[in-house]
C-alpha positions as CSV (number, residue, x, y, z in Angstrom):
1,X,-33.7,50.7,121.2
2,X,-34.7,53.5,122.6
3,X,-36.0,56.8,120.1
4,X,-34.8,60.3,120.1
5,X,-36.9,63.3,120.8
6,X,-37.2,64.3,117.1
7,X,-37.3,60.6,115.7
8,X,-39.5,60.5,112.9
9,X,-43.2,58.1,113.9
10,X,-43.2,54.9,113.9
11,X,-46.3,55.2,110.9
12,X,-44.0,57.3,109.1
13,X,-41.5,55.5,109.2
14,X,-43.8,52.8,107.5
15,X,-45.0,55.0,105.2
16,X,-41.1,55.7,104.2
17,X,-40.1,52.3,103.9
18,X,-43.2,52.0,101.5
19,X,-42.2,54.4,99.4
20,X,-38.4,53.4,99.3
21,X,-39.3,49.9,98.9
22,X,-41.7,51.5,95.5
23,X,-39.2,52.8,94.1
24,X,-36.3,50.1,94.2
25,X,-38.8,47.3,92.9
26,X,-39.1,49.9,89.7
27,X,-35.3,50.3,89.4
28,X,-32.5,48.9,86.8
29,X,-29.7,47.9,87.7
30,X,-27.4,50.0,85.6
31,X,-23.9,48.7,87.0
32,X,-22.6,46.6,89.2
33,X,-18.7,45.7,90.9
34,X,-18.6,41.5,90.1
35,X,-15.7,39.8,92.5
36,X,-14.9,36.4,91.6
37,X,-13.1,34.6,94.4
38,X,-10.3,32.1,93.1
39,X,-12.5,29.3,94.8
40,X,-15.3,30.5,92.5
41,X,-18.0,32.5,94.5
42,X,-18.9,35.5,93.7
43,X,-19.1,38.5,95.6
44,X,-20.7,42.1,94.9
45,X,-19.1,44.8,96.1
46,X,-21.9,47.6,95.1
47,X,-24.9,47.5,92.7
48,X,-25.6,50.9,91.0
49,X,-29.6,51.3,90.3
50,X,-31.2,53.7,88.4
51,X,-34.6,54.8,89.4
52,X,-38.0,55.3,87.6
53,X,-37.2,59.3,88.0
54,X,-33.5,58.7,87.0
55,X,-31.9,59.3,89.6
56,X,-28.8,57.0,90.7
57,X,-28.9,55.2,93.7
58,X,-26.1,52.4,95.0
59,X,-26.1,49.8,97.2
60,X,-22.5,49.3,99.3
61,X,-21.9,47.4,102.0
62,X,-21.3,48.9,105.5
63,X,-20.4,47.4,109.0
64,X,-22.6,49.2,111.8
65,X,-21.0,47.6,115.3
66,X,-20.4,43.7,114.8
67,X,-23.4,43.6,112.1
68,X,-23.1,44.0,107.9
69,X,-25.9,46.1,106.7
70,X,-26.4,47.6,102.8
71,X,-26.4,51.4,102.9
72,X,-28.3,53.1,99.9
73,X,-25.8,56.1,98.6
74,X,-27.4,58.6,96.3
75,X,-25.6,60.4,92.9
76,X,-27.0,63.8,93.5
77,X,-24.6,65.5,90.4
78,X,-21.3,66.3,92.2
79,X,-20.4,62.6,93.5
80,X,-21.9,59.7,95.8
81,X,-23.4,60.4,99.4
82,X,-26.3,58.5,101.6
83,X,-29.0,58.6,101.3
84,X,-31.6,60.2,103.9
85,X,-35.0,60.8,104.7
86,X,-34.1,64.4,105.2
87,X,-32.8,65.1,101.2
88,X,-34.5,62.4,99.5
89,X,-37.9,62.1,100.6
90,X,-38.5,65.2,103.1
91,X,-42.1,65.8,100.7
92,X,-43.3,62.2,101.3
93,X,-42.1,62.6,104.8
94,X,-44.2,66.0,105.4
95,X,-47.2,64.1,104.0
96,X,-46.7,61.1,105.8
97,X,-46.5,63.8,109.3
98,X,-49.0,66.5,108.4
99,X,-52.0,67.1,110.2
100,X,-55.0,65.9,109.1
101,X,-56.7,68.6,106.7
102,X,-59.8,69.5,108.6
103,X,-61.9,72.7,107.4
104,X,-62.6,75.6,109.2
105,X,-65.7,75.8,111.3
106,X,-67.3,78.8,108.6
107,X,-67.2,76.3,105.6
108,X,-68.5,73.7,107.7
109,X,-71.5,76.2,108.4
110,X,-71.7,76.7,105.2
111,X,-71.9,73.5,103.6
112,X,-74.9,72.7,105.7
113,X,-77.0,75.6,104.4
């Protein structure tokens, strides 16, 4: 698959899924939507989670193409939407991307007197 211009690293995208993984390993489910089939399996058509900082997060399912994948939707106070790298975790994702602090040639100087 081939990546856009702007696509986010490959390292940060690791670092993302890190994160993301963190914080639904500390979640509760807080609801869920049971479907009992009348030949007796059961189905879930979302799971509502509530994270460690409280904020609401479900899981739905969503066909992309030919393929089922869960999507992670996000409360954010005036009703459901996904959930993105962009809104969600833009401060993890400028850490994850910044430059590597290095200080500036006087202090350097400086340090060695």
């Amino acid at each position: 698959m081939a990546k856009l211009v702007n696509s986010i690293p490959e390292a940060a995208q690791e670092g993302l899924e890190t994160y993301l993984n963190e914080d639904l390993r500390g979640a509760v489910v807080s609801d869920s939507v049971p479907v009992v089939d009348d030949d007796g399996k059961i189905f879930l058509d979302e799971i509502i989670l509530r994270l460690e900082d409280g904020r609401k997060v479900a899981i739905v399912p969503e066909m992309r193409g030919m393929c089922p994948w869960l999507v992670l939707e996000i409360h954010d106070g005036q009703g459901w939407r996904n959930m993105s790298v962009a809104e969600d975790y833009a401060e993890e994702l400028e850490e994850l991307t910044a430059a590597p602090w290095r200080p500036e040639p006087d202090t350097v100087e400086e340090a060695r007197l």
